[in-house]
DONURO-294050 format. One record per residue (C-alpha): residue number from 1; residue in three letters; x negated, y negated, z. Coordinates in steps of 0.5 Angstrom, whole numbers. Layout:
N
R   k   r     X     Y     Z
R NUM ALA     X     Y     Z
...
% end
This chain:
499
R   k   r     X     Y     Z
R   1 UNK    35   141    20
R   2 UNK    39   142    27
R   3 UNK    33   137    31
R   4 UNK    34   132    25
R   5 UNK    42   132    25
R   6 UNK    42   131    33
R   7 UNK    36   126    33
R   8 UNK    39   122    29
R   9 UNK    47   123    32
R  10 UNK    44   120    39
R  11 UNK    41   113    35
R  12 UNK    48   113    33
R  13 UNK    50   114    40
R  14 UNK    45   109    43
R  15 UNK    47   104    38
R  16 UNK    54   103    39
R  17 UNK    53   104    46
R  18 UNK    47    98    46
R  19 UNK    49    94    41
R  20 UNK    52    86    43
R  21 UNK    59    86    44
R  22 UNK    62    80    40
R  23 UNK    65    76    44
R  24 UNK    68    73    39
R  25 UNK    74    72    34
R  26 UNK    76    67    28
R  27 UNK    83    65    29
R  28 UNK    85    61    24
R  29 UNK    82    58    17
R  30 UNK    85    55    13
R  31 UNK    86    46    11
R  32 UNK    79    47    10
R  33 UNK    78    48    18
R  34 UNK    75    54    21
R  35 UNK    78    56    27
R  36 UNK    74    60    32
R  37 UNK    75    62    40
R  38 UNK    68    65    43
R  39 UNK    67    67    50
R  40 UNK    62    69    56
R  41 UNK    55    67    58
R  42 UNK    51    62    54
R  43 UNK    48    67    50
R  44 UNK    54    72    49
R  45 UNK    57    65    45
R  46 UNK    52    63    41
R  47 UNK    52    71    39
R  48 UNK    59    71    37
R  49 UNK    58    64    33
R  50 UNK    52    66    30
R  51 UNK    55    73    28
R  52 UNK    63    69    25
R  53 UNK    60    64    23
R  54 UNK    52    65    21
R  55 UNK    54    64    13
R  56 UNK    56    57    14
R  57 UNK    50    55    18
R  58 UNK    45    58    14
R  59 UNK    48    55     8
R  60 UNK    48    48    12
R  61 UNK    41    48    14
R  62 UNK    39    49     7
R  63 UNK    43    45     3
R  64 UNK    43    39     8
R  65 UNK    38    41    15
R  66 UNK    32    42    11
R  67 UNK    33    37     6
R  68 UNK    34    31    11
R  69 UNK    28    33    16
R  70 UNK    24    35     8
R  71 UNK    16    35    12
R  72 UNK    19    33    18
R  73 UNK    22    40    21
R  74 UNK    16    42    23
R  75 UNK    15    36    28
R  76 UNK    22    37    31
R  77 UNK    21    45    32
R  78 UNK    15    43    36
R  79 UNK    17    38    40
R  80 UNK    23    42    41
R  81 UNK    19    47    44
R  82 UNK    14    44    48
R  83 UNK    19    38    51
R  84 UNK    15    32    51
R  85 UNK    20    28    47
R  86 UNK    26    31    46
R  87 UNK    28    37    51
R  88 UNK    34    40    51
R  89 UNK    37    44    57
R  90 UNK    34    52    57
R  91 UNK    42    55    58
R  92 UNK    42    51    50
R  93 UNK    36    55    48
R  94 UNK    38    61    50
R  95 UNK    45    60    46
R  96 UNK    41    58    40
R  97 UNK    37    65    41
R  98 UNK    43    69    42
R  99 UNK    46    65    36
R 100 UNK    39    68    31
R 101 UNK    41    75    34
R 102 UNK    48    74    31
R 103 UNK    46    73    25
R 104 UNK    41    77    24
R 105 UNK    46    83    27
R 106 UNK    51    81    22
R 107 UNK    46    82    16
R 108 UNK    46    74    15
R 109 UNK    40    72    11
R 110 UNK    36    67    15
R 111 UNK    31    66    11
R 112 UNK    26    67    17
R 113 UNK    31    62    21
R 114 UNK    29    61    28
R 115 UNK    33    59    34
R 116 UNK    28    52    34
R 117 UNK    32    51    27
R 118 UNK    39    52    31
R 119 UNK    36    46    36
R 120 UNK    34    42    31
R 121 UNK    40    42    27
R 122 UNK    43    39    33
R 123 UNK    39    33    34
R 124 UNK    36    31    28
R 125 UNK    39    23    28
R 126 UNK    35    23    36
R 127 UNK    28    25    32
R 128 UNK    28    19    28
R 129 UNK    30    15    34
R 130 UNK    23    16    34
R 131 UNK    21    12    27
R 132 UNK    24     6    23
R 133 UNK    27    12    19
R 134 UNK    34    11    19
R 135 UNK    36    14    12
R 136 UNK    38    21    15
R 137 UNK    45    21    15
R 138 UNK    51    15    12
R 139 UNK    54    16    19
R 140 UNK    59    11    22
R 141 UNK    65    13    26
R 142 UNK    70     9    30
R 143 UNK    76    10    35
R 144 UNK    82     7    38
R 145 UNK    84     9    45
R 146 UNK    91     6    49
R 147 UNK    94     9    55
R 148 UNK    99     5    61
R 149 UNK   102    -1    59
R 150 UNK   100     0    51
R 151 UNK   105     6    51
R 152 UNK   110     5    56
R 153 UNK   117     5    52
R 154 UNK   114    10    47
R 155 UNK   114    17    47
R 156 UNK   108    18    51
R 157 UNK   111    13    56
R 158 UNK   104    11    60
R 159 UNK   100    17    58
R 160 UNK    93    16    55
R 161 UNK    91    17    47
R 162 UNK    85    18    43
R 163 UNK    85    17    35
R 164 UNK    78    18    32
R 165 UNK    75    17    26
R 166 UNK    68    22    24
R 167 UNK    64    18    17
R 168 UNK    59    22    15
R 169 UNK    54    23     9
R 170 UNK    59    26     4
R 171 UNK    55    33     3
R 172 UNK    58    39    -1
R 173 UNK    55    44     5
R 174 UNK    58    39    10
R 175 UNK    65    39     7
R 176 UNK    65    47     7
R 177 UNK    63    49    14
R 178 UNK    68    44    18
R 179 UNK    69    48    24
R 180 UNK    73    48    31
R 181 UNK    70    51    36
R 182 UNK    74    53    44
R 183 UNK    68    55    48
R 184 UNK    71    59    54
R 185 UNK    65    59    59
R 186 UNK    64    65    64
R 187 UNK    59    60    68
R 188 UNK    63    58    75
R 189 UNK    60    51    74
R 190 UNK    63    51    68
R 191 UNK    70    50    64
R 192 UNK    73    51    57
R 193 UNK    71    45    52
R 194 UNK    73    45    45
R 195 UNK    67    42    40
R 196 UNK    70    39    32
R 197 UNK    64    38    28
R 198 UNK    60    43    22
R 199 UNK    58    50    23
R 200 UNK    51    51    27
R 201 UNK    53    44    32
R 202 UNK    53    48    39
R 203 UNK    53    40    42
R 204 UNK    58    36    41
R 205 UNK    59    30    36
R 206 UNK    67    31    38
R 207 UNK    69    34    44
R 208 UNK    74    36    48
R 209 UNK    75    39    56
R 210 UNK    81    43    59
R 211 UNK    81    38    64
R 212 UNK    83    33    58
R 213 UNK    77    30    58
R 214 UNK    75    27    50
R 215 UNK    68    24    48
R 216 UNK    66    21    41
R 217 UNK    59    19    38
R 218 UNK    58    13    34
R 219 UNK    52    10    31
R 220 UNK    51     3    34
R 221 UNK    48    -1    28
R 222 UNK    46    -8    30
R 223 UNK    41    -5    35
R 224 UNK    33    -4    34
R 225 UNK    28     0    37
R 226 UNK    24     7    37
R 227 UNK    23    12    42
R 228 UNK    17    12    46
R 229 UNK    14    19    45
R 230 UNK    12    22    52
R 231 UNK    19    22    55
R 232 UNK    23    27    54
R 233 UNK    30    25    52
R 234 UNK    36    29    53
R 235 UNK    38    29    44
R 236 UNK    45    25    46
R 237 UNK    50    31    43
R 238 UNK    47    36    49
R 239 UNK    49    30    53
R 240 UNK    57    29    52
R 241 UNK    57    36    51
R 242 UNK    54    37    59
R 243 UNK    60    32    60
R 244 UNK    66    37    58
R 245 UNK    63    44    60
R 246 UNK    60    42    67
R 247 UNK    66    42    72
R 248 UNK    67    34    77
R 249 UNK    59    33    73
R 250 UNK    59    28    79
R 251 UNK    63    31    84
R 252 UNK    68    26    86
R 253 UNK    73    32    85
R 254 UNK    77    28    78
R 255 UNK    75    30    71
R 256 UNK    74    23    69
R 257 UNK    71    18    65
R 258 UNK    65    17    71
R 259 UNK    62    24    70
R 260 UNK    61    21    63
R 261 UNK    58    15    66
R 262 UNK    53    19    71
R 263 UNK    50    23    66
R 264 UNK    48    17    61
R 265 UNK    45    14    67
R 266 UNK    41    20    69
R 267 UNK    38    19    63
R 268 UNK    34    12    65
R 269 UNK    31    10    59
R 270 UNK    37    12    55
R 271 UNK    37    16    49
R 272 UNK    33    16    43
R 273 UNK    38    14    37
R 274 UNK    42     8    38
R 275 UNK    50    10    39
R 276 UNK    55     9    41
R 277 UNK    60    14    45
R 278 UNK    68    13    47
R 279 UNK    71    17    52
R 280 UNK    78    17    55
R 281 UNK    81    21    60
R 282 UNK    88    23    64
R 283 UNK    92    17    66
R 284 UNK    93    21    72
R 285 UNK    87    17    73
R 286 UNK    90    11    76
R 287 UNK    84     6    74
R 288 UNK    83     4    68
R 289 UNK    76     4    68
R 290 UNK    76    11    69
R 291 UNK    81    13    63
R 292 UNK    77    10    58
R 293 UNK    70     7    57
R 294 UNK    66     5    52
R 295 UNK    58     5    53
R 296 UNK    53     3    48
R 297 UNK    47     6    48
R 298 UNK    39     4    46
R 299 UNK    32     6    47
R 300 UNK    30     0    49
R 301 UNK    32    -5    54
R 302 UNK    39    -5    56
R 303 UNK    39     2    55
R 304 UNK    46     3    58
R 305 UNK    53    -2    57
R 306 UNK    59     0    58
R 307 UNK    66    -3    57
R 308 UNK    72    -2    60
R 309 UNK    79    -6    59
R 310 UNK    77   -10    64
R 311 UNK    71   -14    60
R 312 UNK    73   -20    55
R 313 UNK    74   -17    47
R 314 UNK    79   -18    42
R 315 UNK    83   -12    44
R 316 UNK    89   -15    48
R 317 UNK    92   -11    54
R 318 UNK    91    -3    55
R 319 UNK    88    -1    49
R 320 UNK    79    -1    47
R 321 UNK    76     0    41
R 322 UNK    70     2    37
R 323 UNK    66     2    31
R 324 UNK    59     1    30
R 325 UNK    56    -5    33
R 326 UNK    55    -9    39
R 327 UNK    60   -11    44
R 328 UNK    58   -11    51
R 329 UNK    50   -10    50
R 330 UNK    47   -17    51
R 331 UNK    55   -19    51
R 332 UNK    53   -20    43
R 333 UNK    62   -20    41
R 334 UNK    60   -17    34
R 335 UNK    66   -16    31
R 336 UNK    66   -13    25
R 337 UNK    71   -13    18
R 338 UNK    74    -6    22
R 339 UNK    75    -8    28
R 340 UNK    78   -16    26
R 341 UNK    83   -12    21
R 342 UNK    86    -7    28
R 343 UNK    87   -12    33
R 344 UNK    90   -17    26
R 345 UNK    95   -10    26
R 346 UNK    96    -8    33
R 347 UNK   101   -13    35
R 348 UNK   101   -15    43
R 349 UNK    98    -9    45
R 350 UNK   105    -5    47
R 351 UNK   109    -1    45
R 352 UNK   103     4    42
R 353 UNK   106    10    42
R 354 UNK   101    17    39
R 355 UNK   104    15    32
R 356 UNK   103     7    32
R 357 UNK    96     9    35
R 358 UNK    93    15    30
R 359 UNK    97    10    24
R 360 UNK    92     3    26
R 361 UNK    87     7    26
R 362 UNK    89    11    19
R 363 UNK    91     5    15
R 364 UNK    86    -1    18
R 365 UNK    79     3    20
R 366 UNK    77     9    14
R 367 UNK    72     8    11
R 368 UNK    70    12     4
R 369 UNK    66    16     8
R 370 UNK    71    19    13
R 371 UNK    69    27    14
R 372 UNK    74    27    19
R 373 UNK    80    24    22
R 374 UNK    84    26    30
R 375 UNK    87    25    35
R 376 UNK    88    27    43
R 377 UNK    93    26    48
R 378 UNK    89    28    55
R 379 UNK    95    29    59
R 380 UNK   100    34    54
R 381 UNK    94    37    51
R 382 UNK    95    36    46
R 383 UNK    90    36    39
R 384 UNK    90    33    31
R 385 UNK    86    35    27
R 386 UNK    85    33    19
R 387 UNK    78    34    16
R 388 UNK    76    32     9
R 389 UNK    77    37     2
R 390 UNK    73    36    -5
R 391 UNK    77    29    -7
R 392 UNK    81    28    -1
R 393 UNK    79    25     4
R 394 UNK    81    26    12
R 395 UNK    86    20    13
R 396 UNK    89    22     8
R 397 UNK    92    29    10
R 398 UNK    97    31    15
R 399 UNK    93    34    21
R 400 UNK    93    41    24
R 401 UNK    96    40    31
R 402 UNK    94    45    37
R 403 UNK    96    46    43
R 404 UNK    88    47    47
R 405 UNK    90    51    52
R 406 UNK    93    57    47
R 407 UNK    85    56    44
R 408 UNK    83    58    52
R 409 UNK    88    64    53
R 410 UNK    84    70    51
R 411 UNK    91    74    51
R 412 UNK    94    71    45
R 413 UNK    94    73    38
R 414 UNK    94    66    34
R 415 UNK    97    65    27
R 416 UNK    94    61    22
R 417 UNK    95    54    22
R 418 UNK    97    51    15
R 419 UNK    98    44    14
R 420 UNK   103    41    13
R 421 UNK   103    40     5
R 422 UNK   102    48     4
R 423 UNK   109    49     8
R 424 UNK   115    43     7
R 425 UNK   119    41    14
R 426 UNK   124    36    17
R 427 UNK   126    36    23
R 428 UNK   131    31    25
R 429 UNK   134    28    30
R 430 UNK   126    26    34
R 431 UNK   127    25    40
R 432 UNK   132    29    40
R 433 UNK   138    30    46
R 434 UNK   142    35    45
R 435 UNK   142    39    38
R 436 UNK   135    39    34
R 437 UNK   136    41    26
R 438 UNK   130    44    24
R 439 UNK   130    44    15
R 440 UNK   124    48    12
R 441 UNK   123    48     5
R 442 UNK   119    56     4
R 443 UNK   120    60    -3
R 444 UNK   122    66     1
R 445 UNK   125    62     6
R 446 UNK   124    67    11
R 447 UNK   122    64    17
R 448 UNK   121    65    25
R 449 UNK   121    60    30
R 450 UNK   119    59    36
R 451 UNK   118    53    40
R 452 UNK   113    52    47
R 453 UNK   112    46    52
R 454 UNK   106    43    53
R 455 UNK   104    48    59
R 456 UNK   105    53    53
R 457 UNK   110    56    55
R 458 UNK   115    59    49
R 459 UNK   122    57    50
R 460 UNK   125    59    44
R 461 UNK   124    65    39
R 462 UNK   128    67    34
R 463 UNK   128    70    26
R 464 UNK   131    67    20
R 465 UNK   132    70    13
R 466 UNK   134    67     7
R 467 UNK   136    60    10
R 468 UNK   133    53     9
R 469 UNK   135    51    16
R 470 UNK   136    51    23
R 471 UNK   141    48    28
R 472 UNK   137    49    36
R 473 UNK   140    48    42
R 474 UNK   135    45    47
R 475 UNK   141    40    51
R 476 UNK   138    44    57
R 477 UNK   130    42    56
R 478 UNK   127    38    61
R 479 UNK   125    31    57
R 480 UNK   118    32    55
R 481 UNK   113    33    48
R 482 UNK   116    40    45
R 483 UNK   111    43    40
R 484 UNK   115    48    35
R 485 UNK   112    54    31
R 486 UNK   115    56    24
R 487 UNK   111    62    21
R 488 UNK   112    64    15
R 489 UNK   108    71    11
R 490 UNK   102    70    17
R 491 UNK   102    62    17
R 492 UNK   104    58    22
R 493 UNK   106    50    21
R 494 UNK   105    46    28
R 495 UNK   110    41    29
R 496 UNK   112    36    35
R 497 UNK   118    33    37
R 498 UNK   121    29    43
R 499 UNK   127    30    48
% end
């Protein structure tokens, strides 16, 4: 008895001390977006997503996954495997692999999941690049970017700015497992990134860097083609997420829109699924082509165009937008409905502040398929994000706002976020000079207030019981974007305002 009580003691002992550490939290989950934090190597991430978040790829491959490839999967996993067509980076793999592993180790059911079908979760529209079959996925998307002279004299003054439309099959499995991911890499070369997308994705469908770079995919639906099998294809996603993760892809010491550029054209016959990406960068970069760029990509001949703000479109002054056909490719100026209503909507192109911007493409290019909706601000690192619910659609919810450098700081202990119509707020005057009124409408009215900078930085921090408001004094804050935190019973609203 005394051999079997200390056998099984020492497999206790080997299993703490060789299980895989879960490097890994959920920050936050709430407004139907689950918000999660990994760090470490390739596989040390994947682990933790797997072993935090394994129950909603599950559900999303066989509720959604599975179904959409139907006979087809076995294909996409063997292509995958041997690379012929589709070949994915082996640091991508070993993540999937680590993903399994923490599935497995949560005691997720994957019913005999690989990591092959983690992979082919994640490039399922490249596959049909390869047949007419395009039925996959209802999937659309549009974005609106101004930087410069479209938002001088407004309250990001000359700073760049991103709202982004995600329009996706509107799948029960889908609406469930929406998720912000902060990537924190351990890897020298590379540099913490933000993907917002479906559990599973470890590619970017939207995605966002430290260094303030941004990068969305579209669909591109004037265009046809198929793939030609034996090329070996970089899936699309791999590649934008390569642009945020990698540090200066293209070693001209700036995180701009170029590293995009040089990774697109590193793949020389384009990528199998026709799409369009738009990316917008830090107006700190001068040249405008650098900040904000819109590339229309095919499988066949012209596999790469891109457009800046300097090609002649509708759009007036500093100021791009995109939706889903072909402006620059052939120079076929195929504006659609959506397009036509925003530039109709945008005035001269000035005087288009974060607000004006997230509010044109809110009101003039949803559609009823709108899965998501946001919004990024490069140089205040500043992030929105509103996600569809049963009955609800994205744009028509307030979003959640963070703060990205806070999802990157291993050291903080986040509180829920909660959107804006669970906890009632008003903040008056904004901008603000001198004194700064904060009513709050909460059932216990017991509230703590704590307001940071842009860097971070908490410059505020006070407790308030049994009150519905409060007066601050911030006439000694520098001029700038202010982000204010109101906690209440473990809830935390995020709010911006200007002085």
């Amino acid at each position: 008895m005394k051999k079997l009580f200390f056998f099984c003691f020492l497999l206790f002992v080997a299993n703490i001390l060789f299980s895989q550490q879960i490097n890994g939290k959920i920050v936050a989950d709430t407004s139907n977006i689950t918000v999660i934090k990994i760090w470490g190597t390739h596989y040390e991430r994947g682990y933790a997503y797997g072993y935090l978040a394994g129950e909603g790829m599950a559900d999303i491959f066989k509720n959604y996954i599975e179904p959409s490839y139907g006979s087809y999967l076995t294909t996409a996993k063997q292509w995958i495997e041997d690379g012929t067509n589709i070949s994915i980076p082996e640091e991508y793999q070993t993540e999937a692999i680590g993903m399994i592993d923490g599935m497995n180790d949560a005691g997720i059911n994957t019913d005999e999941l690989d990591y092959l079908d983690v992979l082919a979760s994640n490039v399922i529209l490249d596959f049909y690049g390869f047949s007419s079959k395009n039925e996959v996925v209802d999937i659309g998307c549009s974005a609106f970017m101004s930087w410069g002279d479209a938002t001088i004299g407004t309250d990001i003054e000359g700073k760049s700015v991103i709202s982004r439309h995600v329009d996706w099959t509107q799948n029960a499995s889908l609406i469930r497992n929406q998720v912000v991911v902060a990537h924190i890499p351990e890897e020298d070369d590379e540099q913490p990134w933000i993907m917002i997308g479906f559990t599973g994705q470890i590619c970017a469908l939207s995605g966002v860097s430290s260094s303030g770079l941004a990068v969305f995919m579209h669909s591109l639906s004037d265009a046809s083609g198929v793939a030609t099998e034996g090329r070996a294809y970089e899936p699309i996603w791999f590649s934008l997420r390569k642009a945020l993760e990698q540090k200066d892809y293209n070693n001209d010491l700036q995180d701009d829109a170029d590293d995009l550029r040089s990774i697109l054209l590193e793949n020389e016959y384009g990528y199998p699924k026709e799409s369009i990406i738009t990316c917008i960068s830090s107006s700190a970069n001068i040249e405008d082509s650098l900040i904000a760029l819109v590339a229309e990509l095919a499988c066949v001949e012209p596999y790469h165009s891109f457009r800046s703000n300097s090609y002649e479109d509708l759009i007036s002054g500093d100021n791009l937008y995109a939706a889903n056909n072909s402006i620059v490719r052939n120079d076929a100026h195929n504006y659609c409905s959506r397009y036509n209503s925003v530039v109709a909507n945008m005035g001269d192109g000035t005087l288009i502040g974060d607000d004006e911007n997230w509010g044109i493409l809110r009101d003039y290019s949803h559609s009823s398929t709108n899965m998501q909706f946001m919004q990024f601000i490069p140089d205040d690192k500043i992030l929105k994000v509103s996600v569809t619910e049963t009955g609800t659609l994205a744009y028509q919810k307030e979003p959640v706002v963070f703060i990205i450098d806070s999802l990157f700081d291993l050291s903080d202990t986040l509180s829920n976020f909660v959107n804006i119509q669970d906890f009632e707020v008003n903040i008056s005057p904004n901008p603000v000079n001198d004194i700064l009124k904060i009513e709050f409408n909460s059932k216990t009215s017991n509230v703590d207030i704590k307001i940071y900078n842009i860097a971070g930085q908490l410059l505020y921090d006070s407790y308030f019981e049994n009150e519905n408001s409060a007066i601050v004094d911030v006439s000694s804050f520098e001029k700038g974007v202010y982000i204010i935190h109101l906690t209440e019973n473990k809830q935390t609203l995020c709010r911006k305002f200007v002085k």
